[in-house]
C-alpha positions as CSV (number, residue, x, y, z in Angstrom):
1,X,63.6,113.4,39.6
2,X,62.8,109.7,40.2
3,X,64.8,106.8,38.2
4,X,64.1,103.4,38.1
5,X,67.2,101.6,39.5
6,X,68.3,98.0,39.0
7,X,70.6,96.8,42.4
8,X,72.0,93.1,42.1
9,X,74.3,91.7,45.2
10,X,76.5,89.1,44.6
11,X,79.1,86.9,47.0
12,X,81.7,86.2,45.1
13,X,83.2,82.9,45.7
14,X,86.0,82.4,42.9
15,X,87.8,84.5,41.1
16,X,91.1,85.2,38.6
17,X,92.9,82.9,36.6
18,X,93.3,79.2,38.5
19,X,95.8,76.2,36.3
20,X,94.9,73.0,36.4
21,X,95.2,72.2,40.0
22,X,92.5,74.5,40.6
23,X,95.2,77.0,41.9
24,X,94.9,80.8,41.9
25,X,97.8,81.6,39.8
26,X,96.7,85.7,39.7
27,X,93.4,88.2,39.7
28,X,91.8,87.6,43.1
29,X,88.9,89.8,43.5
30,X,90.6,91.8,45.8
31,X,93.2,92.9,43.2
32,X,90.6,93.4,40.3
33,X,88.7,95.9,42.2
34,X,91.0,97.5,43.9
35,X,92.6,98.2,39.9
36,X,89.0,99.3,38.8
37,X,88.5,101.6,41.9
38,X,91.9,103.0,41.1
39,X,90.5,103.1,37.0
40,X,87.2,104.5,38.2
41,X,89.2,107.6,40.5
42,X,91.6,108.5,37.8
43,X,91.1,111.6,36.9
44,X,92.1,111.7,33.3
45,X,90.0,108.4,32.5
46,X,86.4,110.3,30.9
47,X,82.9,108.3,31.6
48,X,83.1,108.2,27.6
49,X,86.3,105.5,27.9
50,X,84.9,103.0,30.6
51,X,82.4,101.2,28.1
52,X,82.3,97.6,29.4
53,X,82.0,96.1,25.6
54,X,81.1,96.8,21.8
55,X,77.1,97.2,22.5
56,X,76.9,97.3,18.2
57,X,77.4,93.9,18.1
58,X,73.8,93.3,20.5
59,X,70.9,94.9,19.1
60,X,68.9,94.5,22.2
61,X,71.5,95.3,25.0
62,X,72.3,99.3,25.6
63,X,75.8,100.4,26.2
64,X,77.0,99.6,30.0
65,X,80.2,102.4,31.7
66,X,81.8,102.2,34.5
67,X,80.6,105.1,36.4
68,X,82.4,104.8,40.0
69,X,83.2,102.2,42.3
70,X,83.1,102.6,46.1
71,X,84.7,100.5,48.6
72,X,83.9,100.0,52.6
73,X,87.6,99.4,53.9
74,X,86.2,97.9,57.1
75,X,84.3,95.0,55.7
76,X,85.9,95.3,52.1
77,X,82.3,95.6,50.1
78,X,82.5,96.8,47.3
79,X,80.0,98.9,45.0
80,X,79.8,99.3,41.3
81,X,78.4,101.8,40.0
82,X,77.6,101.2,35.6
């Protein structure tokens, strides 16, 4: 069965929570996707509990879940999967 498909790359630059002096006080990228690929590969955690946000509030914007998240440990890419 073919499905249409929808890729999108991105380099991420900044990320987390930075004070005032522009410094990273906590939530580099590293640590935020490393929690959702341990979220994503929890077995008690059902597709039905990863929605990303309220879609009732959008009438144009379907709901979005976190389906599975892979990571390359030798370049540390990351794929998510919604």
């Amino acid at each position: 069965m073919r499905r249409n498909v929808k890729i999108t790359f991105y380099e991420i630059i900044n990320c987390g929570y930075y004070a005032g002096d522009e410094s990273l006080k906590f939530g580099d990228i590293h640590t935020i996707l490393d929690d959702i690929y341990s979220f994503a590969h929890n077995d008690s955690v059902f597709l039905a509990h990863t929605r990303t946000f309220d879609e009732s509030r959008f009438s144009d914007i379907d709901a979005i879940y976190c389906c599975d998240l892979y990571r390359n440990d030798s370049n540390e890419d990351y794929i998510l999967v919604t």
